[in-house]
C-alpha positions as CSV (number, residue, x, y, z in Angstrom):
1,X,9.3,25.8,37.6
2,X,9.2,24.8,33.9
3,X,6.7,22.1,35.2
4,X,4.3,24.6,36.6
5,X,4.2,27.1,33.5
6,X,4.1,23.6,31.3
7,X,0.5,22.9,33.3
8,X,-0.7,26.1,32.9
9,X,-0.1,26.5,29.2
10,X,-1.4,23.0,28.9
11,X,-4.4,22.6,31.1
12,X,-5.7,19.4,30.4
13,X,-3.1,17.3,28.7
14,X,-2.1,13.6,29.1
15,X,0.9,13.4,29.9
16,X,1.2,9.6,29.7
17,X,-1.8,8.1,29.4
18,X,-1.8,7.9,25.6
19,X,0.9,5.2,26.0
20,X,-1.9,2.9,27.5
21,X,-4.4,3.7,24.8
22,X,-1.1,2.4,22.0
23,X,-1.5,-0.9,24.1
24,X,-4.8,-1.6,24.1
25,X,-5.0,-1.1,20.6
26,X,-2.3,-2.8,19.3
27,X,-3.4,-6.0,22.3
28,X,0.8,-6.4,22.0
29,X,1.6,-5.5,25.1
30,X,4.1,-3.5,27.4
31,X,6.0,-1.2,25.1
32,X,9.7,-1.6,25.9
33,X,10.9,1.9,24.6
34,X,8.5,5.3,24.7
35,X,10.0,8.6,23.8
36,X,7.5,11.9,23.5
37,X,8.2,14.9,21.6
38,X,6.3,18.5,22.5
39,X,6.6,21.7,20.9
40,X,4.9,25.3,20.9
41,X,3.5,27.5,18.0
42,X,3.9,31.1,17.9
43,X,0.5,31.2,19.3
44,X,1.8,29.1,21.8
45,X,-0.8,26.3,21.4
46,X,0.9,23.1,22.6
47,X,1.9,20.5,19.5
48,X,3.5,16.8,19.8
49,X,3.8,13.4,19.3
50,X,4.2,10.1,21.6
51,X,6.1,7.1,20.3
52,X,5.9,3.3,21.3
53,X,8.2,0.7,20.6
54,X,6.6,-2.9,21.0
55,X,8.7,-6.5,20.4
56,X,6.2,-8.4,18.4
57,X,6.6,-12.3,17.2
58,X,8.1,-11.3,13.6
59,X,10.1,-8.4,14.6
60,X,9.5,-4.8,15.7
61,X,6.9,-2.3,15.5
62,X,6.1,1.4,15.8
63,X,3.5,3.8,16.7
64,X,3.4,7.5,16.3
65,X,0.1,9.4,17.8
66,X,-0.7,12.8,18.2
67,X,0.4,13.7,21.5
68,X,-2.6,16.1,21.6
69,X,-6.4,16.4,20.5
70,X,-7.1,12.9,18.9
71,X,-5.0,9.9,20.1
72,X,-5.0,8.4,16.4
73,X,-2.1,6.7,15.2
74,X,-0.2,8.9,12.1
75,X,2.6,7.0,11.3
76,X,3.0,2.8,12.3
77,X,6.0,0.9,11.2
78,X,6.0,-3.1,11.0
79,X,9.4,-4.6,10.6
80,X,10.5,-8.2,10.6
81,X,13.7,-9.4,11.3
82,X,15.8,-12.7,10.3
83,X,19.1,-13.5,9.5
84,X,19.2,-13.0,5.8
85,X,16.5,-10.4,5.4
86,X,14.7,-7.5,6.6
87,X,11.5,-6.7,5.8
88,X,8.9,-3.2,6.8
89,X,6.3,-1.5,5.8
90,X,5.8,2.5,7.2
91,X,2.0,3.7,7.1
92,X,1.1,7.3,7.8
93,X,-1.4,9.5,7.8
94,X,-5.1,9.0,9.4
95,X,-5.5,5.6,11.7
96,X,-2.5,4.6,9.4
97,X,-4.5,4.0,6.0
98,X,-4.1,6.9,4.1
99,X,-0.3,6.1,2.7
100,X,2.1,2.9,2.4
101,X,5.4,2.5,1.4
102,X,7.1,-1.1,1.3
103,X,11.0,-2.2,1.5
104,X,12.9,-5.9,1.6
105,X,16.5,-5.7,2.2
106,X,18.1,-9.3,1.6
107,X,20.6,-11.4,0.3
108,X,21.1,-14.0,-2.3
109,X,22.2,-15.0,-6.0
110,X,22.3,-12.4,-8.7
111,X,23.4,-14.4,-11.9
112,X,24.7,-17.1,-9.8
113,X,27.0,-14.2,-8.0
114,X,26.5,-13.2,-4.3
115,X,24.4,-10.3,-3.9
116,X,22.4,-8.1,-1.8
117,X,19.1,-6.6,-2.9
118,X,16.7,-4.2,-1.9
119,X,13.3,-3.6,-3.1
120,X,11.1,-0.6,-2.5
121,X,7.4,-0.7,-3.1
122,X,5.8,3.0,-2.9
123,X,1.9,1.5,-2.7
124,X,0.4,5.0,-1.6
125,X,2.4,8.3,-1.5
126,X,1.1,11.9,-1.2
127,X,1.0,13.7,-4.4
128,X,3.6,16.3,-3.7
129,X,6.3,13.0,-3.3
130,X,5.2,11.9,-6.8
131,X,5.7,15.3,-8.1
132,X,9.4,15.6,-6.4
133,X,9.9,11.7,-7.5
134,X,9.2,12.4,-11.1
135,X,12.0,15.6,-11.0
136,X,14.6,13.6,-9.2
137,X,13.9,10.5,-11.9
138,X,14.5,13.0,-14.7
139,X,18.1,13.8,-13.4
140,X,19.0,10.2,-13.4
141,X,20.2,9.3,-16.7
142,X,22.6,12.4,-16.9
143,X,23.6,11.2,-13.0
144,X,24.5,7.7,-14.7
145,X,26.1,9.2,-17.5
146,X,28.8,10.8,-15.7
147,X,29.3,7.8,-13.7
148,X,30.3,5.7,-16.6
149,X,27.2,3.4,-15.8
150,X,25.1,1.9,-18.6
151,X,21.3,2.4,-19.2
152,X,18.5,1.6,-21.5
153,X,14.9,1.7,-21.3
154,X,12.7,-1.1,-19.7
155,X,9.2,-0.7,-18.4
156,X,9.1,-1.8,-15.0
157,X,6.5,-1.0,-12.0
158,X,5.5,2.3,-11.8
159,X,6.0,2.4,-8.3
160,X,8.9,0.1,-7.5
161,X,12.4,0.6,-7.4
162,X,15.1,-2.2,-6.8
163,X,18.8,-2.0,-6.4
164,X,21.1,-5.4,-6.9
165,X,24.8,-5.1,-5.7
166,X,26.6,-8.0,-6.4
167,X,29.8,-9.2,-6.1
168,X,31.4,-10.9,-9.6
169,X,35.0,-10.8,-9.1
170,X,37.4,-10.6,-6.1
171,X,37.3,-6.7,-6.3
172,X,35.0,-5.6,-8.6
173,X,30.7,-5.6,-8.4
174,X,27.8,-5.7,-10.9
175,X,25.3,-2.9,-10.3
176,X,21.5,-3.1,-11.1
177,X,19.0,0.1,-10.9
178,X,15.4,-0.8,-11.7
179,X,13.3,2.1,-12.3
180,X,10.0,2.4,-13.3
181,X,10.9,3.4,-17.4
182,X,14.7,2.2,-17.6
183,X,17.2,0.0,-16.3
184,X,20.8,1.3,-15.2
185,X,23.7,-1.0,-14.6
186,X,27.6,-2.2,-14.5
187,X,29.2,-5.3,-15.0
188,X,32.3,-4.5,-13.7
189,X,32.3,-1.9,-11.2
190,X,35.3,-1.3,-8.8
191,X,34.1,-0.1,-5.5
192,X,36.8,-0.6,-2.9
193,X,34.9,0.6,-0.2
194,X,31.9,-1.9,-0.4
195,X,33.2,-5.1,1.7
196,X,33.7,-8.5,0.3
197,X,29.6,-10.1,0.2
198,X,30.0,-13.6,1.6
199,X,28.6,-16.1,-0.5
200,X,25.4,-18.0,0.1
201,X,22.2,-19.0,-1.4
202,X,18.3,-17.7,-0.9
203,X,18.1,-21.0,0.4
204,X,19.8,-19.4,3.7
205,X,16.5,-17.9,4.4
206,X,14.4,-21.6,4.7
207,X,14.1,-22.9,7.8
208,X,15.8,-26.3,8.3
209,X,14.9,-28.8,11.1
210,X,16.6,-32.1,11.4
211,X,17.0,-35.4,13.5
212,X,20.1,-37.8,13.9
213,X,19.0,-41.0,16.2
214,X,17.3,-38.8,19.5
215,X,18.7,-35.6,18.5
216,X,17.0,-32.8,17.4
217,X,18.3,-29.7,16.0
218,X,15.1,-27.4,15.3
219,X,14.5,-24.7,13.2
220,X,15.7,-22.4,15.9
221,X,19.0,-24.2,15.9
222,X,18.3,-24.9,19.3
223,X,19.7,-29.3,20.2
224,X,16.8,-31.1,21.9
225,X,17.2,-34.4,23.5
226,X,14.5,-37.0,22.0
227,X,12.1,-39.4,24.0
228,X,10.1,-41.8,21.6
229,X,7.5,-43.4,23.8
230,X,6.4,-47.5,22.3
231,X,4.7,-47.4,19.0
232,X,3.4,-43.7,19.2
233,X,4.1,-41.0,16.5
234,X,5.6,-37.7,18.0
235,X,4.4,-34.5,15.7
236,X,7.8,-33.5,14.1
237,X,6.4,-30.1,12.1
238,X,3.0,-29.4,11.6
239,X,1.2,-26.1,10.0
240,X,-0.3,-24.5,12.3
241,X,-2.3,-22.2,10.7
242,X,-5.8,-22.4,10.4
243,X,-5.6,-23.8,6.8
244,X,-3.3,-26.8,7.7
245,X,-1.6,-27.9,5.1
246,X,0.7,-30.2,5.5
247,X,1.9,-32.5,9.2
248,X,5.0,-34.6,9.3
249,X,5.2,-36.7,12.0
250,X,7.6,-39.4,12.6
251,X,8.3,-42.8,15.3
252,X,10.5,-45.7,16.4
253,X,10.3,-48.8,14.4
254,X,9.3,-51.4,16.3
255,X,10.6,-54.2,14.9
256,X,13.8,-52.4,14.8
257,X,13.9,-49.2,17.0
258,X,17.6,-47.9,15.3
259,X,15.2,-47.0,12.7
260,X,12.5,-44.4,12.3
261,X,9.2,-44.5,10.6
262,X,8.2,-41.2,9.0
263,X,4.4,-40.2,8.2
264,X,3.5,-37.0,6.2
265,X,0.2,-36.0,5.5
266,X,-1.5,-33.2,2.7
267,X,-4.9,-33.2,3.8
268,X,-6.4,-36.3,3.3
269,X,-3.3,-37.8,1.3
270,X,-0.9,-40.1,3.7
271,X,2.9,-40.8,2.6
272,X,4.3,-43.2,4.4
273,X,8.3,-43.8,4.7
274,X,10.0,-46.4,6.6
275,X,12.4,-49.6,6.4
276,X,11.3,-52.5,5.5
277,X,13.9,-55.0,5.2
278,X,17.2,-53.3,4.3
279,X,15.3,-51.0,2.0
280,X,13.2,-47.9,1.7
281,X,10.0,-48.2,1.3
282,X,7.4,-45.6,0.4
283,X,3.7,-46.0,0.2
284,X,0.7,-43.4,-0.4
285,X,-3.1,-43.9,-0.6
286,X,-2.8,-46.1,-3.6
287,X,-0.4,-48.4,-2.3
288,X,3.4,-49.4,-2.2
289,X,5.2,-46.8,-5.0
290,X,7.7,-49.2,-6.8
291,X,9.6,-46.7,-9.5
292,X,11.0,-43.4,-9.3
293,X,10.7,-40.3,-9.7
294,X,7.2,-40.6,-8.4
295,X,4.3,-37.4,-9.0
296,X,1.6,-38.0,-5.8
297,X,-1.5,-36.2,-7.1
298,X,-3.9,-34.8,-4.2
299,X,-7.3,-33.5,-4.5
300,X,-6.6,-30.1,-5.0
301,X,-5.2,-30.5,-8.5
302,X,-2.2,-30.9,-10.6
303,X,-1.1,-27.3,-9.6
304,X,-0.6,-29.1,-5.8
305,X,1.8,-32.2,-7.4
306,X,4.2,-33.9,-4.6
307,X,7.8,-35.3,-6.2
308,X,9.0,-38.2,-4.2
309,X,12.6,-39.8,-5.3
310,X,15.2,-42.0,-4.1
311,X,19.0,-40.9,-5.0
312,X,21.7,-43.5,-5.5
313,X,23.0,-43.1,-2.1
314,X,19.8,-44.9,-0.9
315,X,17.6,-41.4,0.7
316,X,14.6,-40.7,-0.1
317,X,13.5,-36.9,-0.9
318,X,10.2,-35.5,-1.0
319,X,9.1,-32.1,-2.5
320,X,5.8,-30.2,-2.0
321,X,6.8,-26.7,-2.7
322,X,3.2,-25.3,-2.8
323,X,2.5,-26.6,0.7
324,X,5.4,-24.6,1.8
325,X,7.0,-28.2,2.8
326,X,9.9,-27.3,0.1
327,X,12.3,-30.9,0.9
328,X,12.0,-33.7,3.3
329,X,15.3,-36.0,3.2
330,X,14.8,-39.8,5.0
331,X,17.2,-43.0,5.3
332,X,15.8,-44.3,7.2
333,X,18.2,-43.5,10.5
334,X,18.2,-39.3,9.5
335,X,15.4,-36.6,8.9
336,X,15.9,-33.3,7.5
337,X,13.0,-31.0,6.9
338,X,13.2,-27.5,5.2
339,X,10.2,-25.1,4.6
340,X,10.5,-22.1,2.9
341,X,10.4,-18.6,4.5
342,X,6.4,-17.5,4.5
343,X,6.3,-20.8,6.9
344,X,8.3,-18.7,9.6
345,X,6.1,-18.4,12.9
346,X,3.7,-20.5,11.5
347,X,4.6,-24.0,12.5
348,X,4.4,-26.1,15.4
349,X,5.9,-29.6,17.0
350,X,9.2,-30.8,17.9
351,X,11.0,-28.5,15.2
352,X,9.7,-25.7,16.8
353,X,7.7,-22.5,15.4
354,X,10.4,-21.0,13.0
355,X,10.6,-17.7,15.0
356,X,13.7,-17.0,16.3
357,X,12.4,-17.1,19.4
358,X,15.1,-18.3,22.3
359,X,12.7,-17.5,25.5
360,X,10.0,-19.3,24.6
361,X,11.6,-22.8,23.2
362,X,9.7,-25.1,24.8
363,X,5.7,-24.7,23.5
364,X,3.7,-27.5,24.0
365,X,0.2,-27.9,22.3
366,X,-2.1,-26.4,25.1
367,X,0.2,-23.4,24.3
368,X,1.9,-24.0,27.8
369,X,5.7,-23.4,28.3
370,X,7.3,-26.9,29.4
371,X,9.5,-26.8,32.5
372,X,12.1,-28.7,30.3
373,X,12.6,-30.4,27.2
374,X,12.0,-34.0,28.6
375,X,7.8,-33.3,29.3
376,X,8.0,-30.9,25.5
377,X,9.5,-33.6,23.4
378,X,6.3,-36.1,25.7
379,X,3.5,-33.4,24.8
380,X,3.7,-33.8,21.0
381,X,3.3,-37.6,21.3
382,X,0.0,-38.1,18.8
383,X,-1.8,-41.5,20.0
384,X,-4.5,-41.3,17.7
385,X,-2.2,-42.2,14.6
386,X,-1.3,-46.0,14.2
387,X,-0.1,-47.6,11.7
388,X,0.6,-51.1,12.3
389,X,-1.1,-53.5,14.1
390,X,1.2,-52.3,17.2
391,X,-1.1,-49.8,18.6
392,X,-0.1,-46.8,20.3
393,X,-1.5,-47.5,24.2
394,X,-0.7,-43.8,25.7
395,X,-3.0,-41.5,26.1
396,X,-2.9,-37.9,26.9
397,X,-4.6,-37.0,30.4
398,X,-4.2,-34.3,33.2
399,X,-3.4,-35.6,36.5
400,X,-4.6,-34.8,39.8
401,X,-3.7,-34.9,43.3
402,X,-5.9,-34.5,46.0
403,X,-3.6,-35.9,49.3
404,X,-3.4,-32.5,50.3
405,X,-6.2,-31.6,53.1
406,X,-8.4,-28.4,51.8
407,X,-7.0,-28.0,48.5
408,X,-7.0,-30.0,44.6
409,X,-3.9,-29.7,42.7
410,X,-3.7,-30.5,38.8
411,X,-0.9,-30.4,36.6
412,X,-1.3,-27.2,34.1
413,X,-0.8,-29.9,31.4
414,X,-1.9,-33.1,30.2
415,X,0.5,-36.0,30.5
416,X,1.0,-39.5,29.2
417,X,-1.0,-42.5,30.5
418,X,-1.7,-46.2,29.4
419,X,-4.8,-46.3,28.5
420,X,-7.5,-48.7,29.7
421,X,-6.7,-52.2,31.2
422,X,-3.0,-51.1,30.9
423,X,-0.3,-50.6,32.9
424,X,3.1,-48.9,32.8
425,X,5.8,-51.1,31.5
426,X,8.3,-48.0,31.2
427,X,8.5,-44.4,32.5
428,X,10.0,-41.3,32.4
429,X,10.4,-38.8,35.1
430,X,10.0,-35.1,35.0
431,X,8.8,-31.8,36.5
432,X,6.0,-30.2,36.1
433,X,3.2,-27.3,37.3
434,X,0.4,-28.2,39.2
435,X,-2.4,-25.3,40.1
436,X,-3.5,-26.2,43.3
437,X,-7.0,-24.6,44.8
438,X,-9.1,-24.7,47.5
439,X,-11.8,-27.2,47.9
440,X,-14.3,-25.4,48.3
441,X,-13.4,-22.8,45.1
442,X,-12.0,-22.3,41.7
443,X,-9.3,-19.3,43.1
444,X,-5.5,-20.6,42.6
445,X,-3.8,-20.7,45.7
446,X,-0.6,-22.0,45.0
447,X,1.7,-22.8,41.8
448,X,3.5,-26.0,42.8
449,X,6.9,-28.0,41.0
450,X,6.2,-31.9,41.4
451,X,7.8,-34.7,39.6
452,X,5.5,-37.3,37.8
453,X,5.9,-40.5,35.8
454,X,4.9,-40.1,32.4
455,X,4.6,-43.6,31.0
456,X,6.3,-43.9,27.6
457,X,5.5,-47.9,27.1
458,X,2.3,-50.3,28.1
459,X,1.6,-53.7,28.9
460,X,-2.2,-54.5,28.2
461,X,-4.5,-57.3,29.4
């Protein structure tokens, strides 16, 4: 019954299929959580709103649309997600563009205390929230005052605010208020209710990939085992944005395999690390670097300089903060790699993208989920990069198989071969798709599990 008088008040209305319109505009998919809200005026003219929740890469994010009339978005809320910070920005008003507010929750170091901090940005507000901003601001200072808190004036962003909490003693806090004309604050506040803040570091926030002999731990925290074909580099992190800046990439020794050979690259600047001997040795475009701390100078300018230096405890560390590489540590056995935060879901390789993701571990460089980690850790093998006189001999091809009467399979994937006039002197077995179709057409019949040989070593005429 309530139906029935619902239809008639509301002749016309789409009762879901503004949900399809939030996908195809926002190209992110399924929404996992949908809720609709619908109301009447006294003149009983139908009002509402539908909401979408969608999982995107970086975190979450939120539509709001008019459940009537025009489908345009009014309110859209991005938020990312890691383990040390939160991050969202709410827009409103028409298609989303008319207003913009900003926040970053997160923790750190406040005067080398443990602290937590968040940060409002209020980029585009409607006038009548300015005008009840400015009132509530003016109560402030008395507010403080009978609080026992300090204050003084400081001009600040007129439309930030910031609040630092940190923890200075075993039970008492230091309190920061940044306004936009004053500063309010505590040096000793005791506040039992507010939990102990655990120590750490911004540093928490990089992501850190390392290797120890054929183990990798990515950036996801996820333990890969290692296959290092003959004399081929394997792509250990590389940018993958479009503006590639920097590719670390690293190999067996082949005069002695317990060691591994490291190449990083900055364009068209090449750093090379490896063993020679029983000692580290480091060379760049100009040559062997024989004295440390060493400045590598690339073509973009002193502003991009690279720090390379080799502690007492014989490991080498290089730093290339504004390539968002911030430390690479090498002994020649053990790799560590951290990049800083705005790297997250940028990168590629064994380490991973930097994402958090758990489903999707295994990304090759066609894009193509691996079955397992054995044909992953094969697909970032890089042939094209030699350098010794020990050539990489694998190659990177798709194979087919055409046994099978009226149909062509071919793995969804390209895997290793020798290359010409060369023949497998060691392989590895493992599983893979193969899209199988007819003959006579391009249709996919079938989606088939095989084993193949990938060759990880060659012997050449």
């Amino acid at each position: 019954m309530l139906d029935e008088s619902l239809d008639s008040l509301i002749p016309g209305l789409r009762r879901r299929s503004g949900i399809s319109e939030f996908e195809t505009k926002t190209k992110n998919g399924r929404a996992f959580l949908v809720a609709s809200l619908y109301g009447f005026s006294n003149n009983k003219k139908v009002e509402g709103y539908d909401a979408a929740v969608y999982a995107v890469s970086s975190g979450l994010q939120i539509l709001v649309t008019n459940a009537v009339g025009t489908r345009r978005p009014v309110t859209c809320l991005q938020a990312a997600v890691s383990e040390h910070r939160i991050m969202a920005t709410l827009n409103a008003g028409r298609e989303c563009k008319e207003y913009e507010v900003r926040a970053v929750l997160e923790k750190g170091t406040f005067a080398h205390y443990p602290a937590v901090r968040l940060m409002v940005d209020f980029l585009k507000v409607p006038p009548y929230l300015k005008c009840i901003g400015k009132e509530l601001f003016t109560l402030v200072p008395g507010i403080a005052f009978m609080m026992g808190l300090s204050q003084k004036e400081e001009r600040n962003p007129p439309q930030q605010m910031e609040l630092i909490v940190g923890q200075n003693y075993p039970q008492a806090y230091l309190l920061v208020i940044r306004l936009p004309n004053e500063v309010i604050y505590a040096t000793n506040s005791i506040v039992p209710a507010i939990q102990k803040i655990e120590p750490f570091s911004l540093q928490a926030l990089n992501g850190i990939c390392s290797v120890n002999g054929k183990t990798i731990t990515t950036f996801n925290k996820e333990e890969i085992r290692n296959v290092m074909p003959e004399n081929c580099f394997q792509i250990l992190v590389k940018d993958c944005k479009q503006d590639s800046k920097f590719l670390v990439m690293m190999k067996e020794q082949s005069e002695n395999p317990e060691y591994r050979e490291v190449m990083v690259m900055f364009g068209s600047m090449n750093i090379h690390l490896r063993v020679h001997g029983e000692k580290l040795d480091v060379t760049d475009n100009a040559g062997k670097i024989k004295s440390f701390p060493h400045k590598v100078r690339t073509e973009t300018g002193a502003d991009s300089t690279i720090e390379i230096d080799l502690k007492k405890n014989k490991e080498l560390v290089l730093l290339a903060h504004e390539y968002g590489l911030e430390k690479l540590t090498y002994d020649g056995v053990k790799i560590k790699v951290e990049v800083n935060d705005e790297m997250r879901g940028a990168l590629c390789g064994l380490c991973g993208k930097f994402d958090d993701e758990t489903l999707k571990k295994y990304l090759t460089p066609t894009g193509y989920s691996a079955k397992n980690e054995k044909s992953f850790v094969l697909s970032w093998v890089s042939p094209a990069v030699n350098t010794s006189v020990e050539a990489c001999k694998l190659q990177h091809e798709f194979v087919e198989d055409s046994t099978k009467e009226q149909s062509k399979c071919r793995t969804d994937m390209p895997v290793l071969r020798c290359g010409t006039n060369c023949t497998a002197s060691k392989t590895e077995d493992t599983t893979v798709d193969f899209h199988c179709r007819s003959s006579d057409s391009t249709e996919i019949l079938r989606l088939e599990h095989r084993t193949v040989q990938y060759h990880t070593a060659c012997s050449c005429e």
